[in-house]
C-alpha positions as CSV (number, residue, x, y, z in Angstrom):
1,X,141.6,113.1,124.5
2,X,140.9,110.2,122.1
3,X,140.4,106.7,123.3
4,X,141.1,103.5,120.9
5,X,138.6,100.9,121.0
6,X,138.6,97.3,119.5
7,X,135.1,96.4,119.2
8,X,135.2,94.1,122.0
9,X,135.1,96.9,124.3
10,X,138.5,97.1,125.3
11,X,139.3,100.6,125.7
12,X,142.6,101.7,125.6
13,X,143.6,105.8,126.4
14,X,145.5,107.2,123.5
15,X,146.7,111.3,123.4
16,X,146.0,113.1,120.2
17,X,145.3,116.3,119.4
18,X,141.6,117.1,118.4
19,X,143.6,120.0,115.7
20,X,144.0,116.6,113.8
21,X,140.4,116.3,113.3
22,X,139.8,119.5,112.2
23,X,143.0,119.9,110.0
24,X,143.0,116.4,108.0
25,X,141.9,116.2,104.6
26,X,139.1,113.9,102.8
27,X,138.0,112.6,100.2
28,X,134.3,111.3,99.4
29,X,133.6,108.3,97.3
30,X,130.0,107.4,97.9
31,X,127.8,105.3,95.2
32,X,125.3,107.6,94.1
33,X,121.2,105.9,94.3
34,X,119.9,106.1,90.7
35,X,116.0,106.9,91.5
36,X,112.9,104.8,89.7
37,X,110.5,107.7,88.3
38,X,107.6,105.1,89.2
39,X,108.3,105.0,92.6
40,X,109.0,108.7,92.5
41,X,105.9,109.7,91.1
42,X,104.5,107.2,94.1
43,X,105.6,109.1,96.6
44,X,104.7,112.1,95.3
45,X,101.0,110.8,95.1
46,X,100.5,108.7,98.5
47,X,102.9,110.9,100.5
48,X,100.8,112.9,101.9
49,X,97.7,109.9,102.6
50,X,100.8,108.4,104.5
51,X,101.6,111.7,106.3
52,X,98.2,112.1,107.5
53,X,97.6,108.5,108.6
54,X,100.9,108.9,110.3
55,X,99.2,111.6,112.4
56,X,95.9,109.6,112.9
57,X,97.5,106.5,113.9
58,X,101.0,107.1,114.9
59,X,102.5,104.7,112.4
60,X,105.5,106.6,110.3
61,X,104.7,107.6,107.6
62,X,108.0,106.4,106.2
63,X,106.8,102.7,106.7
64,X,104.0,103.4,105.6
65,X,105.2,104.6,102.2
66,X,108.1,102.2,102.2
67,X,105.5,99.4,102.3
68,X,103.4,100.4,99.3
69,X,106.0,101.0,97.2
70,X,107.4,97.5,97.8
71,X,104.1,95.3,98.4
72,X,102.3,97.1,95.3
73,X,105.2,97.4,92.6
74,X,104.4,101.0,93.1
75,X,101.3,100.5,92.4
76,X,101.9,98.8,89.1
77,X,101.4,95.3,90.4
78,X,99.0,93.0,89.3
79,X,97.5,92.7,92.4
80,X,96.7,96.2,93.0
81,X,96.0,96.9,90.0
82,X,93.2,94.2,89.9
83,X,92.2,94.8,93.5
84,X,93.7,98.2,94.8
85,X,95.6,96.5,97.8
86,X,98.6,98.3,98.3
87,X,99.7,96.4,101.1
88,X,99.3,92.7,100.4
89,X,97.0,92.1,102.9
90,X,95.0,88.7,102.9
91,X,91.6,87.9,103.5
92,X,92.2,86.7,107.1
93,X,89.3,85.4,109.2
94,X,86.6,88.3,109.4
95,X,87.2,89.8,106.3
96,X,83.6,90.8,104.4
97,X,84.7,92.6,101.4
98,X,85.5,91.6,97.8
99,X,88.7,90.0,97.4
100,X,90.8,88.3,94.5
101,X,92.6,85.1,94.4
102,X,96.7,85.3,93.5
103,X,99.5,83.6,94.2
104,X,101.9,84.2,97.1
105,X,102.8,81.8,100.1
106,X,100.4,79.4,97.8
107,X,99.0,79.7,94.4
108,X,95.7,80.7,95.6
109,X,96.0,83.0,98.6
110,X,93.0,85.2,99.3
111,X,93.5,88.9,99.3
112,X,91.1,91.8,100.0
113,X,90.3,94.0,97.4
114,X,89.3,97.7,97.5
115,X,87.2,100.1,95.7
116,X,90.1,102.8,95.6
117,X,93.5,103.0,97.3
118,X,92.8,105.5,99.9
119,X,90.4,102.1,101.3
120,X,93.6,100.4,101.1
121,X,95.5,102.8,103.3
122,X,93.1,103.2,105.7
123,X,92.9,99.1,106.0
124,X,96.8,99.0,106.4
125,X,96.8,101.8,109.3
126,X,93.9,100.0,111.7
127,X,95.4,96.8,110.4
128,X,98.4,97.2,112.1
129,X,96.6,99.7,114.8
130,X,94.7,96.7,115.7
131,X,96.4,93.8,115.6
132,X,97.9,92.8,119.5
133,X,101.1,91.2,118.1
134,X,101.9,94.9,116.6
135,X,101.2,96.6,119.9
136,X,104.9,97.2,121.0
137,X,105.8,99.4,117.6
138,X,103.3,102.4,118.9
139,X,105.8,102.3,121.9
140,X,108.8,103.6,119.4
141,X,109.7,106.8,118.6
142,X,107.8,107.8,115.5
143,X,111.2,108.4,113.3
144,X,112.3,104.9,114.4
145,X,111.8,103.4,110.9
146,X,114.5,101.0,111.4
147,X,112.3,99.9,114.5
148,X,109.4,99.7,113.0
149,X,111.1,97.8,109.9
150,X,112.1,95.2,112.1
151,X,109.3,94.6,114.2
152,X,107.3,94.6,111.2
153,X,109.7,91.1,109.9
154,X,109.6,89.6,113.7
155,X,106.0,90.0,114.4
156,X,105.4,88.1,110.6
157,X,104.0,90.8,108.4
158,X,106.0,88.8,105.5
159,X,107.6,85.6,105.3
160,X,110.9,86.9,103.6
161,X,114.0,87.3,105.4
162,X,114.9,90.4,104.3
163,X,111.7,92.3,104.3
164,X,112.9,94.5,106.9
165,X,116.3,95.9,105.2
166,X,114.3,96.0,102.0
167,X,111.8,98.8,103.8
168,X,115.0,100.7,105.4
169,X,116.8,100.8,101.9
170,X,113.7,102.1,100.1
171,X,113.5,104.5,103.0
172,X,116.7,105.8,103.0
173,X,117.3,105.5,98.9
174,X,114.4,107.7,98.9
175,X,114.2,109.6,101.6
176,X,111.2,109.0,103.0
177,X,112.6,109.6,106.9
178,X,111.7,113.0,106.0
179,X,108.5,112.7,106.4
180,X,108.4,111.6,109.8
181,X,109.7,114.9,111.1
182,X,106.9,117.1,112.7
183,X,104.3,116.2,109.6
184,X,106.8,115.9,106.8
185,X,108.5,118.7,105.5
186,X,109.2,117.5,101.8
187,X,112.4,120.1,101.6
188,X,115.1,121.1,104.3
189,X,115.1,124.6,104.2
190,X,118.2,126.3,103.9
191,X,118.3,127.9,107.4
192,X,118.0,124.5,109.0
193,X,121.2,123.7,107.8
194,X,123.1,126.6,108.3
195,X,126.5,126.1,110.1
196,X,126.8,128.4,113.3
197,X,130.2,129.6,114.6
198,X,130.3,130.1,118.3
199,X,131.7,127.8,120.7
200,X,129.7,124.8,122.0
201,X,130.5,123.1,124.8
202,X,131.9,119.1,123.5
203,X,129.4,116.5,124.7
204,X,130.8,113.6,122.4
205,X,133.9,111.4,123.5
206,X,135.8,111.2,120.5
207,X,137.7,108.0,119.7
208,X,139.9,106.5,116.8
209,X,139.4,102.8,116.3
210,X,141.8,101.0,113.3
211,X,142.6,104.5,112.5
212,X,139.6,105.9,112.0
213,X,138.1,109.1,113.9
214,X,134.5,109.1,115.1
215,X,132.0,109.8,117.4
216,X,129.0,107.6,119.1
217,X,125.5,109.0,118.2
218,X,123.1,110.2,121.2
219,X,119.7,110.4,121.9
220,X,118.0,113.1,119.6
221,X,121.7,114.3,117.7
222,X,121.8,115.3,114.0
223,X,124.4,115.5,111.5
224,X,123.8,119.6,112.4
225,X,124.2,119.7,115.9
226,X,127.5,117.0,115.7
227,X,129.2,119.4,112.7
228,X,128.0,122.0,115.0
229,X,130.1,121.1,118.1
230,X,133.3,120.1,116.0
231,X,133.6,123.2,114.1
232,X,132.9,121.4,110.4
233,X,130.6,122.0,107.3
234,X,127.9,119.4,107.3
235,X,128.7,119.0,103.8
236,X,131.7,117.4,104.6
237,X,130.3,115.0,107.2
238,X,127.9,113.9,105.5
239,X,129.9,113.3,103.2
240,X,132.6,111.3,105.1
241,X,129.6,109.4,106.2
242,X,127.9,109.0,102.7
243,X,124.8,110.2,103.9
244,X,122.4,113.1,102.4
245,X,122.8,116.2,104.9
246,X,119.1,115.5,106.5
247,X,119.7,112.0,107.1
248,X,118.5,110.5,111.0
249,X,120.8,109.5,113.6
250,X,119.9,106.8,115.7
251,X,121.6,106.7,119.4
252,X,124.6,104.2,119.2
253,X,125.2,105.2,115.3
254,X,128.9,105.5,114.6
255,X,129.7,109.2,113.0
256,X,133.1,109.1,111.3
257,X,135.3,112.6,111.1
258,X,137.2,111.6,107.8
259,X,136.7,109.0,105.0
260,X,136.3,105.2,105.5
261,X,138.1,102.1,104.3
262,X,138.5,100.1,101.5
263,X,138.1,96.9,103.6
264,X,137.7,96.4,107.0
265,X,140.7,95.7,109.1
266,X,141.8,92.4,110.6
267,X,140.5,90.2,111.8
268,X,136.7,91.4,110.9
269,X,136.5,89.1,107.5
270,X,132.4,88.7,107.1
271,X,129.7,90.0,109.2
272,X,126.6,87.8,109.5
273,X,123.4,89.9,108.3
274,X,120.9,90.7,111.0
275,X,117.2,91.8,110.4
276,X,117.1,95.5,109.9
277,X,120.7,96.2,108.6
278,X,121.0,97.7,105.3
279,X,124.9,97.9,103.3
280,X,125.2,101.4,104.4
281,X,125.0,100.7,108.0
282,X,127.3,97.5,107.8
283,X,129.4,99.9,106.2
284,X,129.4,102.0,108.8
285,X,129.9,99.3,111.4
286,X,132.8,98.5,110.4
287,X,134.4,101.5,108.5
288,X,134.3,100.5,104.9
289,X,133.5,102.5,101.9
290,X,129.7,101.4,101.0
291,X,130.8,101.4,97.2
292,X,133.5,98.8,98.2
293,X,131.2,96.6,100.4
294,X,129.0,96.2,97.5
295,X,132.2,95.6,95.0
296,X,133.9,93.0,97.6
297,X,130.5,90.9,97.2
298,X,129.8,91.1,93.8
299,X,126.8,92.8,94.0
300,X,125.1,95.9,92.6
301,X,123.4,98.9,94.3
302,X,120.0,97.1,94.1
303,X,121.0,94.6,96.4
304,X,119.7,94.0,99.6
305,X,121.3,91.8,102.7
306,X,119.0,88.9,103.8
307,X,119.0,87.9,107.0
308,X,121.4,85.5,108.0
309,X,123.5,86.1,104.9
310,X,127.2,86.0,105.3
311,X,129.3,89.4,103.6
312,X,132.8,89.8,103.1
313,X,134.5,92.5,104.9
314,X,137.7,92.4,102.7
């Protein structure tokens, strides 16, 4: 069974046959990310600093790569480059080290300054390890970068509005989620991916809302384990989902069996941004082809949703 749902929550039971999931054709449309080699290269240097802070101090390493890359230019800022801060972090009250004068909130802010980055890493982890108003992140699951992005913004780590989504879109453009998994693995190996054949008991309701099939994420799923249970490729729903095949779930993520929208249907005409959304999961929200979200709002694939901005929907 298959139940239609308005996203109100009115729930309305509906008789299809699951053969129509299995049997329906798709087509995939994604944008693809075009990659910067700086902040490649970046990764590839601090990735495993971040992976073994992340271990010391329980702080993803995802965030805590995601960070650097945007506070430091990849470290090609002026800032670091003069004073090896990779994180933007000011003076603050206590603070006995060198430091350099730039401009930020004002045109002389105070920020610390480091003899090499590794200082600067270490810093940002018992920064954030320390400070009381960041005490309620270490109670998040460690692959929660979403979590962690927006408690970051609401406990005032930056002043701009869309610092959050700007950390989950580097995180996901770049796929740094994966190193958050059990020390991060840099590669999925081929046998974690393999598609198995017998027959797995369904856990997932299915249900088909504006005529589109999906499924509601739960606590510790994987694009695996749902392509699994349903008989498909992961390929394939992954690609219905535009998603690389290793991307996280997050319980209450909507997993769609076929390929989204153009537009959203009526009458769901703009969606108000909230901290931690990025285009993709807007797009997924409400069924729409990411590509198209961007396209409908005149804006191009390095754009990022600030809080509180208004999108169209179609």
């Amino acid at each position: 069974m298959i139940y239609t749902t308005n996203r109100k929550g009115l729930l309305k039971l509906t008789i299809l046959s699951l053969f129509f999931i299995f049997t329906t054709q798709f087509i995939y449309a994604g944008g693809k990310v075009v990659r910067n080699k700086a902040y490649e290269d970046y990764i590839a240097k601090y990735k495993d600093l971040a992976i073994s802070h992340m271990k010391k101090y329980r702080i993803p390493a995802s965030i805590t790569l995601s960070q650097g890359l945007l506070e430091s230019g990849a470290g090609r800022s002026s800032l670091t480059v003069r004073s090896n801060n990779h994180f933007g972090i000011k003076c603050h009250n206590g603070w006995k080290g060198e430091s350099v004068i730039a401009a930020d909130d004002t045109p002389n802010d105070c920020f610390r300054k480091y003899k090499k980055s590794e200082d600067s890493y270490d810093d940002h982890s018992r920064f954030l390890n320390e400070k009381p108003r960041y005490s309620k992140l270490f109670n998040l699951d460690i692959t929660d970068y979403k979590g962690w992005a927006r408690g970051l913004q609401q406990a005032g780590y930056a002043t701009d509005r869309a610092y959050a989504n700007k950390l989950i879109k580097l995180i996901e453009d770049y796929e740094l989620y994966q190193y958050d998994k059990k020390g991060g693995s840099s590669k999925v190996k081929k046998e974690e991916i393999k598609i198995e054949t017998p027959v797995i008991p369904v856990k997932h309701q299915v249900y088909k809302t504006n005529g589109l099939i999906y499924v509601i994420a739960q606590r510790d799923d994987t694009y695996e384990s749902i392509a699994r249970e349903f008989n498909f490729k992961m390929k394939d729903l992954s690609k219905y989902n535009e998603v690389p095949e290793n991307f996280p779930i997050q319980e209450g993520d909507l997993i769609y069996f076929q390929n989204k929208k153009k537009k959203a249907d009526k009458p769901y005409y703009e969606h108000v941004v909230e901290v931690g959304e990025s285009m993709h999961s807007i797009s997924q929200l409400y069924g729409i082809k990411v590509k198209n979200l961007y396209k409908m709002n005149k804006k191009d694939m390095e754009y990022v949703p600030t809080e509180g901005e208004v999108l169209k929907l179609r």
